[in-house]
N, C-alpha and C positions, 0 to 999 in steps of 0.2 A: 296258511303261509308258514314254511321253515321260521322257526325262532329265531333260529342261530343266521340266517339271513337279513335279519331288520336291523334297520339303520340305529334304531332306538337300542335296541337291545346290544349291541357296542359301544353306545356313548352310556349306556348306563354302567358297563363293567368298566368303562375308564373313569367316571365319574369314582365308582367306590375303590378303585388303584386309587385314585387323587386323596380321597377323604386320608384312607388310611395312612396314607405317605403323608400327610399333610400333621394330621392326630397323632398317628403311636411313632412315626420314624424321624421327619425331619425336625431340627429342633434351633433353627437359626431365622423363621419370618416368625412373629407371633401372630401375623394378621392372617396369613396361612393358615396357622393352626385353631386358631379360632374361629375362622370364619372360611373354608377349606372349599375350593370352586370359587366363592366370589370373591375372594383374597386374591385370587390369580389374575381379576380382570384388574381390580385395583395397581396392580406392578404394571400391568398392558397399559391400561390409560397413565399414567405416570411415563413410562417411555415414550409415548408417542403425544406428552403433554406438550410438544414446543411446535408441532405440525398442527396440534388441532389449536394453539392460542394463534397461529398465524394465519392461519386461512379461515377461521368461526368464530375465537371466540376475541381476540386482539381488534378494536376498528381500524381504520386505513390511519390512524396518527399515532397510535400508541405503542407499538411494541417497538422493542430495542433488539439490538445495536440497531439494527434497521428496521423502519416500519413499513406496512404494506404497501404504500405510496409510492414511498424512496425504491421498494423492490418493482414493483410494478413499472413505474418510467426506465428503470433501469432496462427490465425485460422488454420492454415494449422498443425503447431506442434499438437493440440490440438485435432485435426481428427486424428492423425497420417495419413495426408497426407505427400505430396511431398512437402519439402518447403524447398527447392535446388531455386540456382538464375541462369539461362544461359546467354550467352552471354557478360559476365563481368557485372561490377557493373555500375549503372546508378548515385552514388554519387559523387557530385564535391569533389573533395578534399582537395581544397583552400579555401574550405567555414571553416571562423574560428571556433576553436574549435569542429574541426574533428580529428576524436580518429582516432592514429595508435599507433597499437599492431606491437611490435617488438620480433620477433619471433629466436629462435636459429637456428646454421644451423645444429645442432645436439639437438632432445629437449628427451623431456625425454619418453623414451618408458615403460610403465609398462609389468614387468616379466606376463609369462602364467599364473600363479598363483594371479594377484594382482588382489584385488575386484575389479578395475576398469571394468574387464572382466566378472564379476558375476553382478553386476549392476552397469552401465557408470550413473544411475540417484542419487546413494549414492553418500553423500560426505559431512562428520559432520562438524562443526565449529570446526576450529581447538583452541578457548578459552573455557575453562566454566566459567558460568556466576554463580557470586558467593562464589568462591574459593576463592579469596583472601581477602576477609569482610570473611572468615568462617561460611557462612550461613549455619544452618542445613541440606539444602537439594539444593547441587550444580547442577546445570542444565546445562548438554553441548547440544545443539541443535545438532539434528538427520541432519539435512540438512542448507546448508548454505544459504537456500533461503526458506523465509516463508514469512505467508501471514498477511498483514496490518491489522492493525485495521479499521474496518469497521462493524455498530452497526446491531443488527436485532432490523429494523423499519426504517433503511435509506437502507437497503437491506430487501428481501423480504423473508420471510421463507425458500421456499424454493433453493435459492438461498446459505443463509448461508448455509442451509442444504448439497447441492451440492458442497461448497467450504469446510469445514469441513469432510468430508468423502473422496473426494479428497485427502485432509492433511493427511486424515488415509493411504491412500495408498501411498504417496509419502513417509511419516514420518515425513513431515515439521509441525512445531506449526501454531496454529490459533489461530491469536489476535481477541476478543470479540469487539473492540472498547469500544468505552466510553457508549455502551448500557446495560454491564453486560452480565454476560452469560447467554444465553437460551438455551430451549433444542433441541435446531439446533446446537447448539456449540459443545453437548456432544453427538458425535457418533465414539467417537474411539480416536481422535488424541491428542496429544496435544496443552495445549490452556495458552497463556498468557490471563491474565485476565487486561485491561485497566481501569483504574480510571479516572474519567475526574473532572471538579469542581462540577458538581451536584454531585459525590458521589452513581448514578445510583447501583445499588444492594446492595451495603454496606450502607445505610442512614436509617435515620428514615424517617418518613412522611413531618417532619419540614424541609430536609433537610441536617441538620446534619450529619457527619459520624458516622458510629458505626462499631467499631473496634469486636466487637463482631459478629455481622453480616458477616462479613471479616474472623474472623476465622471460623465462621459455612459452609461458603460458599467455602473454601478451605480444611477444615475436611471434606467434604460429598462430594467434585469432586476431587479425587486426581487426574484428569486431567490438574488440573490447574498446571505447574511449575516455572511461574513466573508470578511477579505484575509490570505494567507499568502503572504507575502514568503522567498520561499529563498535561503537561504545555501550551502548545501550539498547533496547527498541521499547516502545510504548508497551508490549501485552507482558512483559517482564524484564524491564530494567533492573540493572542489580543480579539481577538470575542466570546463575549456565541450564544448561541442558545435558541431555544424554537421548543417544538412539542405543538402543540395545540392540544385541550383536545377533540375535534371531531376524532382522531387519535389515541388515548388512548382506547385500550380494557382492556377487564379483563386481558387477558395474558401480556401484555406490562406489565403496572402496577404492577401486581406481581412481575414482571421479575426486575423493575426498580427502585420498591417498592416505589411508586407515587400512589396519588391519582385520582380519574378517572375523578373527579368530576373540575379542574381545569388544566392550561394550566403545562406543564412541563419544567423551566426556568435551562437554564446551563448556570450557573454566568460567567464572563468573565476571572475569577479569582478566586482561591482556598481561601477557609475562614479555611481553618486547620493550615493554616502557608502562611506568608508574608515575610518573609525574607529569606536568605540562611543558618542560624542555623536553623531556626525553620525548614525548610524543610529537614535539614537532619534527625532533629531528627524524622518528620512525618516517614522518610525510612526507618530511625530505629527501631521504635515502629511497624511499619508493619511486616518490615523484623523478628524480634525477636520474633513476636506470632506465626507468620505463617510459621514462618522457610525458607522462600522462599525467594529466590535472586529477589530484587527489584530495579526499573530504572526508569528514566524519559524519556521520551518523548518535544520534544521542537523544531519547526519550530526556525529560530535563526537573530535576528536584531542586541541589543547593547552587548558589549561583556563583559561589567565590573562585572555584576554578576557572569557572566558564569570564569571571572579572580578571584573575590570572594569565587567560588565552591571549584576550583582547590586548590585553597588557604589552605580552610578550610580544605578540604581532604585529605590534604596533613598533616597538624600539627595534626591531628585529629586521621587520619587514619579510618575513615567511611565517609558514604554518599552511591550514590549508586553504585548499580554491572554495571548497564550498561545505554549505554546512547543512544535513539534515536534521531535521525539528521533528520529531517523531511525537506526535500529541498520546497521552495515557491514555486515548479513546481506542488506540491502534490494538487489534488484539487480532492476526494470522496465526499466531504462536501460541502453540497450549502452553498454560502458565496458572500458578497455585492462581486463587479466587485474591486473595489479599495482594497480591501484587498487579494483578488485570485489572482490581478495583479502585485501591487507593496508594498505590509506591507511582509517582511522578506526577506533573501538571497536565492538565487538558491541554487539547492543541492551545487555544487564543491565546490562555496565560502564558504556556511556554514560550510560543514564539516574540510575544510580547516584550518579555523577559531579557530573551536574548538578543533581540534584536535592537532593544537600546542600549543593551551594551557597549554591543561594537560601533551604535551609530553613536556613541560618548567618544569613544577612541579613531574613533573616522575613517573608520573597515567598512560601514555598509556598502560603498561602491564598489569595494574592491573583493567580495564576498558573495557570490553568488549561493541565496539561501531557498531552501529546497521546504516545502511544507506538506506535511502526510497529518492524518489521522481524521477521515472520515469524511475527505474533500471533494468527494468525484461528483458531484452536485453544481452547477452554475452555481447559484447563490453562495455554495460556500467557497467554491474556488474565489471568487472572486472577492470575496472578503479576505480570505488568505492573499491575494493580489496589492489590494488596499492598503495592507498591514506593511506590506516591505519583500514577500516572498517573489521570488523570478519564479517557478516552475513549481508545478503538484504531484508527488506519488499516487499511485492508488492501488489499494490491493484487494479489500473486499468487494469492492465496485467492479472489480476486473472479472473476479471469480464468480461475482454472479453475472455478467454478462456472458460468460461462457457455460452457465446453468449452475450456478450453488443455490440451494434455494433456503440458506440461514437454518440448513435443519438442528448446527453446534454440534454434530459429530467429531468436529477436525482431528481432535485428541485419543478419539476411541479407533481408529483406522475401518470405520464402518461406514466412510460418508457416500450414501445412497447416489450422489450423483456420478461418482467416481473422480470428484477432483482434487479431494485432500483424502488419499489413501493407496496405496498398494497394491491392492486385491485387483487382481486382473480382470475377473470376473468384470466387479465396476466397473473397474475402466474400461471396459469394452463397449458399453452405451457411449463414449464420448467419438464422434464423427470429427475430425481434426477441422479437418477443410471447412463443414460448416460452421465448426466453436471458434475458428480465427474469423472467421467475416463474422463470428456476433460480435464480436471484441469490437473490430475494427468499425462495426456500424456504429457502439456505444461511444467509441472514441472519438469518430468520426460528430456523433450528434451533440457528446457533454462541448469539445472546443468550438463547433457552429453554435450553439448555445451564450455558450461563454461569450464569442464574438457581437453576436446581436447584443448581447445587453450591454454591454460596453461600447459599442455603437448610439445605444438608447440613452448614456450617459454622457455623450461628446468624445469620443477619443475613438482610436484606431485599437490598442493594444491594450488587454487588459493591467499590464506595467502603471500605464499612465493614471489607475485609479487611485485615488487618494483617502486617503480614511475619515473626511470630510463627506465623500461622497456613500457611506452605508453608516446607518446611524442601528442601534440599538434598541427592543423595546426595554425598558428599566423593569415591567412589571406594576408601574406606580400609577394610576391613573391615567394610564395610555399616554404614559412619558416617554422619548423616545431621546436618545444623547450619541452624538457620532463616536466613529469610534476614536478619534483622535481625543476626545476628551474624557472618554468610558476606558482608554489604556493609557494615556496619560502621555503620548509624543504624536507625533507627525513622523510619517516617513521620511527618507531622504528621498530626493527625487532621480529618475534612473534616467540616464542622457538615452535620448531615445530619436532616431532622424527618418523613421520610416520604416513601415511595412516593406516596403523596396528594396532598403539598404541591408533588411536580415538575410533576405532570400540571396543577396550578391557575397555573401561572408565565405569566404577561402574558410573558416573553419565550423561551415556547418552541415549538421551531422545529417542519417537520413536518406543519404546517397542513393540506395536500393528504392526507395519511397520517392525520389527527386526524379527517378530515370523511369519511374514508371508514368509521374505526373509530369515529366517533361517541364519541370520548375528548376 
């Protein structure tokens, strides 16, 4: 047999290209150089070290942000597979701050006639946002569970595209993130529109906001029903960003209304208002052109501004309709390690936090408070419910229902599945039509979820749960403490007259999702 034809005899002339590139040329790995061929698989298994701890070597409870389990139910709702557990639960239960749900020994059964029986996935916020500022155009959310802010350009076309059309069938809103909307955003549902400090669709070229822009842009999408103005977000509060202008097409830039020719900087900090009057009256000035009920958004550290708000709101009687709680667990957003890890509170505390704030100053009726950071789970939404929150974001929950599968790409623009990246190539595995029905199953199964066990506890709405009713493990010889006495208040209780009287509301939202369920 030819020499020059054996498989062997070309892996051995690259093997000694490798040695010598490894030895006499390259002089930046040392593990390379000393150990030249098997140095090479060392950098291989190290790349591909977060695939192999999630599927080999990680069990179904341990790995973070999300564990096998959490992924799994996810996937499985989102097939409309099986996503039933046998054999009892593999969770310790002494591990602190394990949620138990206490449930009635009679809970509440809905009549033959109650929607819950026409669709188990409806189920509207039982506040509207807006009503008590008298905004021209009050907004009850269609679903108590919608979907985060997350930008098109940190997700991928057609990625927003498949999470937006999803939202049309469930009926939940879709927040734009701090990219503005694009026309991934406008296929049916509704859509909060997110403000960040650059100002992205509402600015001029300099920068600057243009309140004009702002009203064009919500006179020509009545999709849009509300404005969330960010302060912060959970995976880097405190922090701007920058897209770099290799990354910038013509559609971005339109969309962002930036120019193509230089990088695109998001200040760390808003330049329309620095203080707590001037930011209300930013709310107001918005609120009052655009007629729409407006809100911040805010990952959450020191608490004396946020005692200032309440303050003002209160002798004032404006500021905003409602308020995002963005927990330091939230991480969409690539962001240094030191600020994803320890710059703000976890969800519990945060919202904890602020939420007795306002219920000292006697805003929590009149506040419709929003909760994100890791809640797309029944158990936790519903602890988030207990605490005082009206309605749930959710963003990593959303991405893996339409296939992210936690590989931590987001930052590098290589994510394998095509949903947080550019490359077209990627994105060309994503089938729109099938990734909006995974959405819309997962949606569809976390609020039927949500509803049963809030049923299992006596009540119609998950609103009605009380933080008496999910108590705590402390970690202490199988102590367990509700949360009312583990956060230190009681909610205020939300006037609530019926599953009946949400679906009869002149201002709720949903409309394309209402005409299809004929609700």
């Amino acid at each position: 047999m030819n020499i020059l034809s054996s498989a062997w005899f070309w892996i051995a002339i690259v093997a000694i290209l490798v040695i010598i590139r490894d030895v006499f040329i390259q002089k930046s790995h040392t593990i390379t150089h000393n150990f030249p061929i098997v140095g090479h698989f060392r950098y291989w298994l190290e790349q591909i070290g977060p695939e192999l701890r999630q599927y080999i070597v990680a069990n179904n409870r341990e790995e973070l942000p999300f564990n096998r389990q959490e992924r799994s139910w996810i996937y499985a709702s989102s097939k409309n597979e099986n996503n039933l557990q046998g054999f009892g639960t593999d969770q310790d239960f002494s591990s602190p701050g394990y949620i138990f749900i206490k449930n009635a020994m009679m809970g509440f059964n809905p009549s033959k006639n109650h929607l819950y029986h026409k669709n188990p996935g409806v189920l509207p916020a039982a506040k509207v946002i807006g009503l008590y500022h008298k905004r021209a155009k009050p907004f009850r959310p269609y679903s108590i569970v919608n979907i985060s802010g997350m930008s098109y350009g940190s997700l991928s076309a057609k990625a927003v595209e498949s999470l937006n059309k999803g939202a049309l069938l469930a009926g939940c809103y879709h927040n734009t993130g701090e990219g503005s909307l694009s026309p991934y955003h406008q296929n049916g549902a509704d859509v909060m529109l997110n403000i960040g400090t650059a100002y992205f669709g509402v600015r001029e070229l300099d920068g600057r906001f243009s309140m004009d822009k702002l009203k064009q842009k919500v006179e020509e999408n009545p999709c849009i029903k509300a404005i969330e103005l960010k302060l912060s977000q959970g995976a880097k509060p405190g922090k701007g960003g920058m897209l770099p202008k290799s990354k910038i097409n013509k559609e971005i830039a339109e969309i962002r209304h930036i120019p193509m020719d230089q990088d695109a900087m998001s200040p760390a900090f808003h330049s329309e208002f620095s203080t707590v009057p001037e930011m209300v009256d930013f709310i107001e000035s918005m609120a009052t052109e655009t007629g729409l009920p407006v809100g911040v958004k805010s990952a959450i550290g020191k608490l004396e501004q946020w005692e200032e708000l309440a303050a003002y709101m209160e002798k004032h009687g404006k500021g905003p309709d409602f308020i995002t709680i963005d927990g330091g667990e939230g991480g969409t957003g690539a962001a240094p390690h030191a600020f994803a890890d320890h710059v703000s509170m976890p969800f519990t505390f945060a919202f904890a936090k602020v939420y007795q704030i306002f219920q000292r100053h006697n805003l929590t009726n009149k506040i419709f408070f929003i909760a994100s950071g890791k809640l797309g789970f029944p158990e936790k939404a519903l602890m988030a419910f207990a605490m005082g929150a009206d309605s749930i974001h959710i963003a990593r929950e959303a991405m893996m229902s339409i296939g992210c599968i936690q590989a931590q790409k987001c930052h590098t623009n290589h994510c394998p599945t095509g949903i947080a990246t550019s490359n077209k190539w990627l994105q060309s595995g994503i089938d729109v039509t099938l990734k909006s029905e995974r959405y819309y199953r997962y949606h569809y199964t976390l609020v039927k979820e949500i509803a049963e066990i809030t049923h299992a506890c006596g009540y119609e709405h998950p609103t009605q749960m009380t933080m008496d009713d999910i108590e705590w493990s402390m970690g202490d010889n199988n102590r367990t403490m509700a949360l009312s006495k583990a956060l230190g208040y009681t909610k205020t209780e939300t006037a609530y007259a019926g599953l009946e009287e949400l679906v009869k509301c002149p201002h709720l939202g949903g409309l394309n999702a209402r005409k299809r369920l004929s609700l």
